[in-house]
C-alpha positions in Angstrom: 129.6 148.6 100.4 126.0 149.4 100.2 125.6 146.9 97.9 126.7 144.0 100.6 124.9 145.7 103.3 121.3 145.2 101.3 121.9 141.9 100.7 123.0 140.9 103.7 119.8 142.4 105.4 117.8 140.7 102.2 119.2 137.6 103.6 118.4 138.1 106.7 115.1 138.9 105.5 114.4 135.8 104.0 115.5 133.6 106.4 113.4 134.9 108.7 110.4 134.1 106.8 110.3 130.4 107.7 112.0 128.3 104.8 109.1 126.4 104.3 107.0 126.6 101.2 104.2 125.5 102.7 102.5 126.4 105.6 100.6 123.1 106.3 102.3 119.4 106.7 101.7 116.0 107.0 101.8 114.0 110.5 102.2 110.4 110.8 99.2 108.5 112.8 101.4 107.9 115.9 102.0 111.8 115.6 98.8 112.9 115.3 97.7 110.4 118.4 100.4 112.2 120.7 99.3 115.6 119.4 95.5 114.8 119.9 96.0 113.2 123.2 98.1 116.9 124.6 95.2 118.8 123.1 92.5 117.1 124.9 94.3 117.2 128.1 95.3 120.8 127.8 91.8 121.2 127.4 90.9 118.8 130.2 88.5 116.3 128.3 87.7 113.0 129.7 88.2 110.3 126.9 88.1 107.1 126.9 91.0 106.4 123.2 92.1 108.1 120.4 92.6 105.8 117.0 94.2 107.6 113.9 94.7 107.0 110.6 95.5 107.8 106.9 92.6 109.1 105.4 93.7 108.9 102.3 92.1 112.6 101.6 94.7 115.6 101.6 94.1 119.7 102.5 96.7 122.0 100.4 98.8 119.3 99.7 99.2 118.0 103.6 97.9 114.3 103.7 95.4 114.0 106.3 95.0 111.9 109.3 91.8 111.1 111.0 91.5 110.6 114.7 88.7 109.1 116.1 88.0 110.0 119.4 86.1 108.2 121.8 84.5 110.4 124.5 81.7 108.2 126.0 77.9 107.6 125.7 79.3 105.8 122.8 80.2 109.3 121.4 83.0 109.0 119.0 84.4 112.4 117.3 86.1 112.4 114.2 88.9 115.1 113.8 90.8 115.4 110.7 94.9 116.7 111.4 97.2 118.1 109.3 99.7 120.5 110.9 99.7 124.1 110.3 103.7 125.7 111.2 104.6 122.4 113.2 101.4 122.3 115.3 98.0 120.0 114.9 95.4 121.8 113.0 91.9 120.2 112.6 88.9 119.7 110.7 87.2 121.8 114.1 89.7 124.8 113.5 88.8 125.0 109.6 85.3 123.4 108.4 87.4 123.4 104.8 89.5 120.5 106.0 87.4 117.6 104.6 86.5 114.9 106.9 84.0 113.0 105.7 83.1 109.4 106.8 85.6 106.9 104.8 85.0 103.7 105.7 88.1 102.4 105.3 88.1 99.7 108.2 87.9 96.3 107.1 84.5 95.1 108.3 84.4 94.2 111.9 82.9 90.5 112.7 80.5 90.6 115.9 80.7 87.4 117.7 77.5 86.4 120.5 77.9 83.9 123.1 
């Protein structure tokens, strides 16, 4: 009997200790946008958009997106997202997440008239 009992409470134990093996994840773009946009209004920022995408860069194995964030001025802020347990964790919560300027736009044609 005590046998069963410490497994079931080994079980128990386990389960408990979030079935993931790792603690940071991937978001999509549209993800990261929605995520980005609740945090800067729980934090009531004025902004004027929010534009994510792929970076092609990756922080413990969690691909990263990059959201650019445009605040005014022109003041656009990059943040780089993966999500730590489920919830959107950024270049600004650890400097280690890298998010460097990529380029990765197709070069943008300026028309005058």
């Amino acid at each position: 009997m005590r046998l069963a009992a410490g497994a079931g409470l080994m079980a128990i134990l386990l389960a408990g200790c979030g079935g993931s093996s790792s603690t940071y994840e991937a978001s999509t773009p549209p993800g990261a946008k929605k995520l980005m946009v609740e945090y800067l209004q729980g934090k009531q920022l004025s902004y004027r958009w929010v534009a994510c995408l792929r970076s092609g860069r990756s922080f413990h194995g969690a691909s990263i997106v990059r959201c650019n964030v445009n605040f005014g001025d022109p003041h656009i802020e990059a943040y780089c997202i993966v999500l730590r347990h489920g919830k959107l964790y950024s270049d600004h919560d650890d400097p280690a997440i890298p998010c460097q300027r990529d380029n990765r736009a197709p070069p943008a044609t300026i028309v005058t008239s």
